[in-house]
C-alpha positions in Angstrom: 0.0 0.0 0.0 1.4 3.2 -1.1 2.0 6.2 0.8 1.7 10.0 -0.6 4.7 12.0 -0.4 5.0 15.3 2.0 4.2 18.4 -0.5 6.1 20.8 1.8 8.3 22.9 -0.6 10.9 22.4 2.1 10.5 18.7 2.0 14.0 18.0 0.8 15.7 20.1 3.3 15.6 20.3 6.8 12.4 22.0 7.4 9.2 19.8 7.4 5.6 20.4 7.5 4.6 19.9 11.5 2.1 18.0 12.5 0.2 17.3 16.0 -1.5 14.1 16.6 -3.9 13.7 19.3 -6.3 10.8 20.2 -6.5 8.9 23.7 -6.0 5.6 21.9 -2.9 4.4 22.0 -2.6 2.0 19.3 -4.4 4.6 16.6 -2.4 7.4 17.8 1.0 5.4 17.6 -0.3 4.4 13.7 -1.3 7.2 12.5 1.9 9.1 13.7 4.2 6.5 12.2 1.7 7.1 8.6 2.3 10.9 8.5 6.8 10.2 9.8 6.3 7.8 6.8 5.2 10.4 4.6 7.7 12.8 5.4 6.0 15.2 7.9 7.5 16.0 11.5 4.7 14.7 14.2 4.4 15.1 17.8 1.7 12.6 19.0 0.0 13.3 22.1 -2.3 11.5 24.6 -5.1 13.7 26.0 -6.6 17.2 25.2 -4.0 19.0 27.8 -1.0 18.2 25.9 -2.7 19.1 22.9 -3.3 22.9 23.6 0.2 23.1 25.1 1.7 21.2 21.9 -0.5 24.0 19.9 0.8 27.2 21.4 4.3 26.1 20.1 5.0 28.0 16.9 5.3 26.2 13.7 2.2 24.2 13.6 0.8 23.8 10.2 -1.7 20.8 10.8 -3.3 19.6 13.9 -5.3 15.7 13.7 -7.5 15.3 17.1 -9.9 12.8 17.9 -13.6 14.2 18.8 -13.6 11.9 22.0 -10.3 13.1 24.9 -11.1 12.7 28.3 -10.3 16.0 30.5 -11.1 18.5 27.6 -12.8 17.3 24.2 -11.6 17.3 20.4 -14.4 19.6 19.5 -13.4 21.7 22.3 -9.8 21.8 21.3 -10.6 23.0 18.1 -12.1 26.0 18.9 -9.4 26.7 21.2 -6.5 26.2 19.0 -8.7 28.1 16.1 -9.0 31.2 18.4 -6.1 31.0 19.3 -3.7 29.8 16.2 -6.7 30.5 13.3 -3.3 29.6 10.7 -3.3 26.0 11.6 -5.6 23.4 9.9 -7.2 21.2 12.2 -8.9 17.5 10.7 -10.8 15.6 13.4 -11.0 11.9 13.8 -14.3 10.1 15.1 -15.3 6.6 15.2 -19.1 7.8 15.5 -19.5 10.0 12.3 -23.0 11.6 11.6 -24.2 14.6 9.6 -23.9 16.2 12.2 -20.7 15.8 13.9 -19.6 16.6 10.8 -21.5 19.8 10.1 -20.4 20.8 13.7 -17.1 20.3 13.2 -16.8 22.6 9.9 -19.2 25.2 11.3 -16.5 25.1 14.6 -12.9 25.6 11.5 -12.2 21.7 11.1 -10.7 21.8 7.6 -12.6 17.5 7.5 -12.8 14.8 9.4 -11.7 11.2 9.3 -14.1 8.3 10.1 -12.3 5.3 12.3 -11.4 2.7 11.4 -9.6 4.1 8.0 -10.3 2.6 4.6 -6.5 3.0 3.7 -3.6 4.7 5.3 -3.3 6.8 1.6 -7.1 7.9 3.3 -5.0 9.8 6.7 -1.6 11.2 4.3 -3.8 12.8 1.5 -6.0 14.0 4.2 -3.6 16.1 6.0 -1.7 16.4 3.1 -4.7 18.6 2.0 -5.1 20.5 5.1 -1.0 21.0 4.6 -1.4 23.0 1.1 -4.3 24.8 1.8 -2.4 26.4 5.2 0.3 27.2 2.8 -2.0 29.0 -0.2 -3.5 31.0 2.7 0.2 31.7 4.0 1.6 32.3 0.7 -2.2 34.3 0.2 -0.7 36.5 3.5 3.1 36.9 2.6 1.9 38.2 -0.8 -0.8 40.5 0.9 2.3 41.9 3.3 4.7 42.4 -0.2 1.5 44.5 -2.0 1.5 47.3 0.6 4.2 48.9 -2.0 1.5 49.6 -4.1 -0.2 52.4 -2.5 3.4 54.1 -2.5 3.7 53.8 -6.5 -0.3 54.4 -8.0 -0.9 51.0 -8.5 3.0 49.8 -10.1 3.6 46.4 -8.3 7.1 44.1 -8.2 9.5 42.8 -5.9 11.9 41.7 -8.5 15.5 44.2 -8.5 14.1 45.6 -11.9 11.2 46.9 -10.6 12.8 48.0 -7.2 15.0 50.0 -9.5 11.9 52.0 -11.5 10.8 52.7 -7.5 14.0 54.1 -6.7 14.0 56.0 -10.0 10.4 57.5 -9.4 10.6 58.4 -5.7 14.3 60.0 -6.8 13.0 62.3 -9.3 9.6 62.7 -9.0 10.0 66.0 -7.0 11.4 68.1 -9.9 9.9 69.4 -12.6 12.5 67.9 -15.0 11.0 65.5 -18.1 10.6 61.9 -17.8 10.9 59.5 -21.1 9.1 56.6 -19.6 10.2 53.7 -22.3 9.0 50.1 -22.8 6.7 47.4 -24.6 2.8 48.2 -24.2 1.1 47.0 -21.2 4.3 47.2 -18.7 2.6 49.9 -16.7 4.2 53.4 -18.2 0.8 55.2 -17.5 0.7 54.2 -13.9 4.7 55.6 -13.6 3.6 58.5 -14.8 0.4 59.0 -12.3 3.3 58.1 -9.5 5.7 60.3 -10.7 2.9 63.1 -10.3 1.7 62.3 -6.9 5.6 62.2 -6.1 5.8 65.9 -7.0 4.9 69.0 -5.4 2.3 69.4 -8.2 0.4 66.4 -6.9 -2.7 68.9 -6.1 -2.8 70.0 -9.0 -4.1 68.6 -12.5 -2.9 65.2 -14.2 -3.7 66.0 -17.6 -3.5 62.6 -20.3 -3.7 62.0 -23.9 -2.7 59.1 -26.1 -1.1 60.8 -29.2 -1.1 57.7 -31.0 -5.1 57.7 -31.4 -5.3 61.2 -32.8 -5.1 62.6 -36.2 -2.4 65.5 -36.9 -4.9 68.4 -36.8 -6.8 67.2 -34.0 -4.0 66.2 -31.6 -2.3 69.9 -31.8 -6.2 70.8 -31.8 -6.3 68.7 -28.4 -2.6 70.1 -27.4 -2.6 73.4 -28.3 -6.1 74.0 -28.1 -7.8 76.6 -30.8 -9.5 79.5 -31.5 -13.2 80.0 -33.2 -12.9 79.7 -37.3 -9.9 78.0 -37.1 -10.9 75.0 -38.8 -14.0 73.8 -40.3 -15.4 72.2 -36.9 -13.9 74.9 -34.6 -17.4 76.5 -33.7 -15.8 78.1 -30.6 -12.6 78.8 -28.6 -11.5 75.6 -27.2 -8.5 75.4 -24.2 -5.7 72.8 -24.9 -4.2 70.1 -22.7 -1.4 72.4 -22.1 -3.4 74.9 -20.4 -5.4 72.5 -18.7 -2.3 71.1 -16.8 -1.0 74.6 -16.0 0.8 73.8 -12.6 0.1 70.4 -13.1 1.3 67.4 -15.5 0.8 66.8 -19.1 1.4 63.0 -20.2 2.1 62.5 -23.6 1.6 58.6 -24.2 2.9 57.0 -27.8 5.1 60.0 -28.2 6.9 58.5 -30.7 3.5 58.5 -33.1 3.3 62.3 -33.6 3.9 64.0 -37.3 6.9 66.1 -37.4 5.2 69.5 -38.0 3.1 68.7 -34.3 7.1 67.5 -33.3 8.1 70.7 -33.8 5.4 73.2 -31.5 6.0 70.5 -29.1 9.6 71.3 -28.8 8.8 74.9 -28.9 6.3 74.7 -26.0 8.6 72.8 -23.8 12.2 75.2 -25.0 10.3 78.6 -23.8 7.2 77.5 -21.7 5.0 79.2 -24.3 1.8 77.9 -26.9 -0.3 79.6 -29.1 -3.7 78.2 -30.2 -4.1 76.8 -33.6 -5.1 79.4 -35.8 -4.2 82.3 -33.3 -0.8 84.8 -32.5 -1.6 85.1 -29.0 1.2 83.5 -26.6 -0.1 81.7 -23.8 2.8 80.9 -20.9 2.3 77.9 -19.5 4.0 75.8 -16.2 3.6 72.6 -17.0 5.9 69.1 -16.1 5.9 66.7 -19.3 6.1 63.2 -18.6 6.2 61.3 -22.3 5.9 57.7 -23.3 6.3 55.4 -25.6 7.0 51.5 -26.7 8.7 52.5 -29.7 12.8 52.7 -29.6 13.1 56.6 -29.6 17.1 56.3 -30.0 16.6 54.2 -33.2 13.6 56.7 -34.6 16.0 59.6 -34.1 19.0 58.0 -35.9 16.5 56.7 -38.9 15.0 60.4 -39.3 11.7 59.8 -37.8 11.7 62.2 -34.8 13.6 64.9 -34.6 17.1 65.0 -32.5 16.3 68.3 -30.3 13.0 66.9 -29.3 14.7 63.5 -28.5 17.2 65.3 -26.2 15.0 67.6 -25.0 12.2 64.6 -24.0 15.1 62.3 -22.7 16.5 64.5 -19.7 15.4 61.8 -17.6 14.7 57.9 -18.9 13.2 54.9 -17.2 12.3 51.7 -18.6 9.7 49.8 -17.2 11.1 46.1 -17.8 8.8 43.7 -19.8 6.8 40.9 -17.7 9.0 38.0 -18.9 12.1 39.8 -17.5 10.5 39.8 -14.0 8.7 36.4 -13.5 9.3 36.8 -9.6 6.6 39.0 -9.6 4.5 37.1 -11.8 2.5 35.8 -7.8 2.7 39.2 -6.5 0.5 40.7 -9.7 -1.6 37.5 -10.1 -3.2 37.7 -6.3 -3.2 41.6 -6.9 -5.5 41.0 -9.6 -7.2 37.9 -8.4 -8.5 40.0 -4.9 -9.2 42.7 -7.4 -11.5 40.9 -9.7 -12.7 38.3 -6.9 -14.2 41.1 -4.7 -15.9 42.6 -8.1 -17.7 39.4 -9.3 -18.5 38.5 -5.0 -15.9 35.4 -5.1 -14.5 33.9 -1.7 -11.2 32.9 -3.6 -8.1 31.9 -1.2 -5.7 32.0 -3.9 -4.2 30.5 -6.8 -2.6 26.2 -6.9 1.0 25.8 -7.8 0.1 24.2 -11.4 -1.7 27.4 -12.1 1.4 29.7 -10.7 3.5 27.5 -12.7 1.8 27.9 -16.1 1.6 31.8 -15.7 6.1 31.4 -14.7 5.9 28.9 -18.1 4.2 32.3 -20.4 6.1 34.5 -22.3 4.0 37.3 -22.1 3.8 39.3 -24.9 1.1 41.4 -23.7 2.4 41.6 -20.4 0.8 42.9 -17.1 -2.2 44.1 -19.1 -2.5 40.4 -20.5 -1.5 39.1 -17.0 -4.5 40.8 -15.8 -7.0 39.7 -18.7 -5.8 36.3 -17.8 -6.4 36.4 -14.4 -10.1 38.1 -14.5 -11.4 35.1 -16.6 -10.1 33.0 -14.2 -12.0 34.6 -11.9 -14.9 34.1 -13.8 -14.1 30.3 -14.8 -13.1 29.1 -11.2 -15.3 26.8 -9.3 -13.5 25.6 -6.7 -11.8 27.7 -3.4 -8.5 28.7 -5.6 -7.5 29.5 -9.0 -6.4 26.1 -10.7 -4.5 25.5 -14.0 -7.5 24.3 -15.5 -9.1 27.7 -15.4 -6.4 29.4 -17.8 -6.4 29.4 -21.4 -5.6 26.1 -22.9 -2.6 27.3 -25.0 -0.7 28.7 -21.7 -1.7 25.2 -20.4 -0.1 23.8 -23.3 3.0 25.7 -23.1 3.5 25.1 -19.6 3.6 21.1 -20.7 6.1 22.2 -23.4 8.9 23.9 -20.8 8.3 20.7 -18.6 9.3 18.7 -22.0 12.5 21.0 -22.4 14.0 20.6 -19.1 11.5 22.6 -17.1 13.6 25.8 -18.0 10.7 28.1 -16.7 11.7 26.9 -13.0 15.1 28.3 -13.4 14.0 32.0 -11.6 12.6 29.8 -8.4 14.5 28.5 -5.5 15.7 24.2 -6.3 12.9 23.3 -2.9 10.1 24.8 -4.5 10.9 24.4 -8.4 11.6 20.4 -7.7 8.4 20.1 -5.6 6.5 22.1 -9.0 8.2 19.3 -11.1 7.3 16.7 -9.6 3.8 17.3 -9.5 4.0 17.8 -13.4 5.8 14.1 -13.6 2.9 12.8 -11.5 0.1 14.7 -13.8 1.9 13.3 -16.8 1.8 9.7 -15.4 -1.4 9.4 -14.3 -2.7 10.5 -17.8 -0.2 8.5 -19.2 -1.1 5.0 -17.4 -4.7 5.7 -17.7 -4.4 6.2 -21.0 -2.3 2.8 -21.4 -5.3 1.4 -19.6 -8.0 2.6 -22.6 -9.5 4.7 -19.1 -10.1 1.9 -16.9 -9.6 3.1 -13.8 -9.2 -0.5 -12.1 -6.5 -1.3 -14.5 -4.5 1.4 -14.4 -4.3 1.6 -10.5 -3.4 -1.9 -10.7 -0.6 -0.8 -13.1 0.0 1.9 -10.9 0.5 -0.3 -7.8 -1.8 2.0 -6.0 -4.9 1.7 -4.3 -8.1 1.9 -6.5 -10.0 4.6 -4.4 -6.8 6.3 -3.8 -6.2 6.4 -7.8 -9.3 8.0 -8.3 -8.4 10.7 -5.7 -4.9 11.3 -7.6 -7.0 11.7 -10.2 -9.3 14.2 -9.0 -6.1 16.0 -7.3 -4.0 16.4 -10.0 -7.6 17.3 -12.4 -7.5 14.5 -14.8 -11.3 14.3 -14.7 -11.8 14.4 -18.5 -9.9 11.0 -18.2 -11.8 9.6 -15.1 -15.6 10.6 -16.9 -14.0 8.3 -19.8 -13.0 5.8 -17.3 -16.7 5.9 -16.4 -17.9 5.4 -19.6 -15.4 2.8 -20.6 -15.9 0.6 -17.3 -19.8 0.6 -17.8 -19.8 -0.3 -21.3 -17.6 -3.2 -20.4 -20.3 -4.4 -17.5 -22.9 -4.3 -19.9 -20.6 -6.5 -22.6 
């Protein structure tokens, strides 16, 4: 009889999940502690109810296993105590007089399940607790995350943990206070817009106006229209006299997204606008001063633009006192968990979702993506798995197919997409693709009968069919179904 494996990331070093057993029966609590050693977890079995809540206090606990019936103090009592108390820790309760109701109680009181003695199978206890184990760690992971996010509130919104990122944080709280133009440069959907809303709260203009415009989705004439502003007559449609974006940031901001898009004749007032601080409305000789910071951005490769001819060189150096990049998502996978629970709270509170977080496989595909839309896609992603999920967490079932199939791909080249992660955590993510793959694999060698391929397997039949409910090979299981009836009815 086969025993699952600890999923503890650590599990290969010295750390290992911790475990408290209680149960007044000697010879079940002496069993089940030597299942769960077995399996790879650190257990400290205990007797009664008194050394349980002492065992509890001590810090570390991820999983606690107590039987209902303890003389001095009960189980169920226990439970509430240690979930008052240490609401982190998972507790499963054991009974050998299950009802509806003991179970119902036990939930309603924080039990993550419940065991019925005598067990089916020992595989029954491990995957158990073994359940209890990773949901304690998504909620832990869920917190750590939470803790890492606070950043945001500094930087409008700009999220990232990764050096890159810490770089454009240093770069934004460094020179957000002057008035001094920014050239905020990189591929579309890395987040320019929201460096240019920080760099404006940063400043000492941050009560006065943030004025935007995407120059890229304007005509010529209507973007120095929109700029410059105009006056009556000046063009067909110009009915009246109309205040540019200039004037309208006048102590403020004015960001200038796609900058590299404009015509050269628009290049050319915006250069004179930001060399004397002056504008004059289309179709009028009136000089308007104007204090206004520029931020400007753009995907396009301004350097390479100025050398081919496209934009002008005085602009360029006159745009470019200041650069940042904003690096591209594939260039800071680290933060890849950081974003995803960002948007998952985000889009989980707006649809009325209780989601606790996102499974390994599903954190794995999104580290397995290239990205080419980056966060913007990173969010689309995540907001139809939102929508898609029907369980407590995000799973890798609930993202597109093809970023399913890729992440199958990197496992076939080596797993290369695991480099960025520590060796603990990127063997444990591995390994669970190996056991995905094999379980599809013998099933399939079976033509989906479940019996056979356990038997293959060497494992349990029940416990098969759990493996393949955990790892979400149902598509193969329903066939199973099917293929198992049709042979009774043969």
């Amino acid at each position: 009889m086969s025993v699952a494996p600890c999923p503890n990331p650590q599990a290969a070093a010295a750390v290992r999940p911790r475990v408290l057993v209680a149960d007044d029966d000697r010879v079940v609590l002496k069993a089940v502690a030597e299942i769960l050693r077995r399996a790879g977890y650190e257990v400290t079995a205990v007797e009664d109810s008194v050394e349980a809540l002492a065992a509890a206090s001590e810090p570390g606990l991820d999983v606690a296993v107590l039987d209902i019936k303890m003389p001095n103090v009960g189980g169920m009592d226990v439970l509430r105590e240690i979930k008052a108390k240490r609401p982190e820790v998972e507790v499963v309760m054991m009974t050998a007089f299950a009802t509806v109701e003991t179970a119902v109680a036990a939930v309603k009181a924080g039990a993550y399940d419940y065991l019925t003695k005598p067990f089916e199978n020992i595989d029954e206890v491990v995957l158990t607790v073994q359940k209890a184990y990773e949901r304690k760690a998504l909620l832990d992971r869920n917190r750590r995350l939470e803790g890492m996010l606070e950043v945001r509130d500094r930087f409008e919104g700009l999220i990232g943990q990764s050096p890159r990122m810490q770089a454009v944080f240093k770069m934004i709280a460094g020179v957000g206070y002057s008035s001094a133009t920014v050239l905020l440069q990189g591929e579309s959907g890395t987040g320019k817009e929201l460096a240019a809303q920080a760099l404006h709260y940063k400043s000492p203009r941050r009560d006065k106006p943030l004025v935007a415009v995407n120059c890229s989705a304007l005509s010529e004439t209507l973007l120095e229209s929109e700029l410059f502003g105009h006056v009556r007559g000046a063009f067909t449609d110009a009915h009246s006299n109309k205040r540019g974006l200039f004037e309208a940031a006048d102590g403020g901001t004015l960001f200038l997204d796609e900058i590299g898009d404009i015509s050269p004749v628009t290049q050319v007032r915006l250069l004179r606008a930001l060399q004397s601080g002056e504008i004059k409305r289309v179709g009028s000789d009136e000089v308007v001063r104007v204090d206004v910071r520029v931020i400007t951005a753009t995907n396009k490769d301004l350097a390479k633009e100025m050398i081919e001819g496209r934009f002008r060189e005085d602009l360029y150096y006159r745009l470019n006192v200041i650069s940042i990049q904003l690096p591209p998502l594939r260039d800071r996978r680290e933060d890849i968990p950081l974003l995803a629970h960002h948007f998952l709270g985000e889009y989980s509170a707006r649809m009325g979702k209780k989601l606790l977080g996102m499974e390994p496989e599903a954190l794995e595909a999104l580290g397995a993506h290239s990205w080419p839309g980056n966060v913007r896609e990173l969010q689309n992603v995540i907001e139809r798995a939102v929508v898609l999920a029907q369980g407590q967490s995000v799973t890798a079932a609930d993202l597109p197919a093809s970023m399913q199939g890729k992440r199958e791909l990197e496992h076939e080249r080596g797993a290369t997409s695991l480099a960025h992660l520590p060796y603990t955590t990127a063997k444990r993510l591995a390994v669970a693709a190996f056991e995905r793959r094999y379980l599809t694999a013998v099933l399939a060698n079976a033509n989906g009968n479940i019996s056979m391929a356990a038997k293959a397997a060497g494992v349990d039949r029940s416990n098969f069919r759990r493996l393949l409910k955990q790892y979400q090979v149902e598509r193969y299981a329903a066939s199973a179904e099917e293929t198992e009836a049709a042979g009774r009815d043969r």
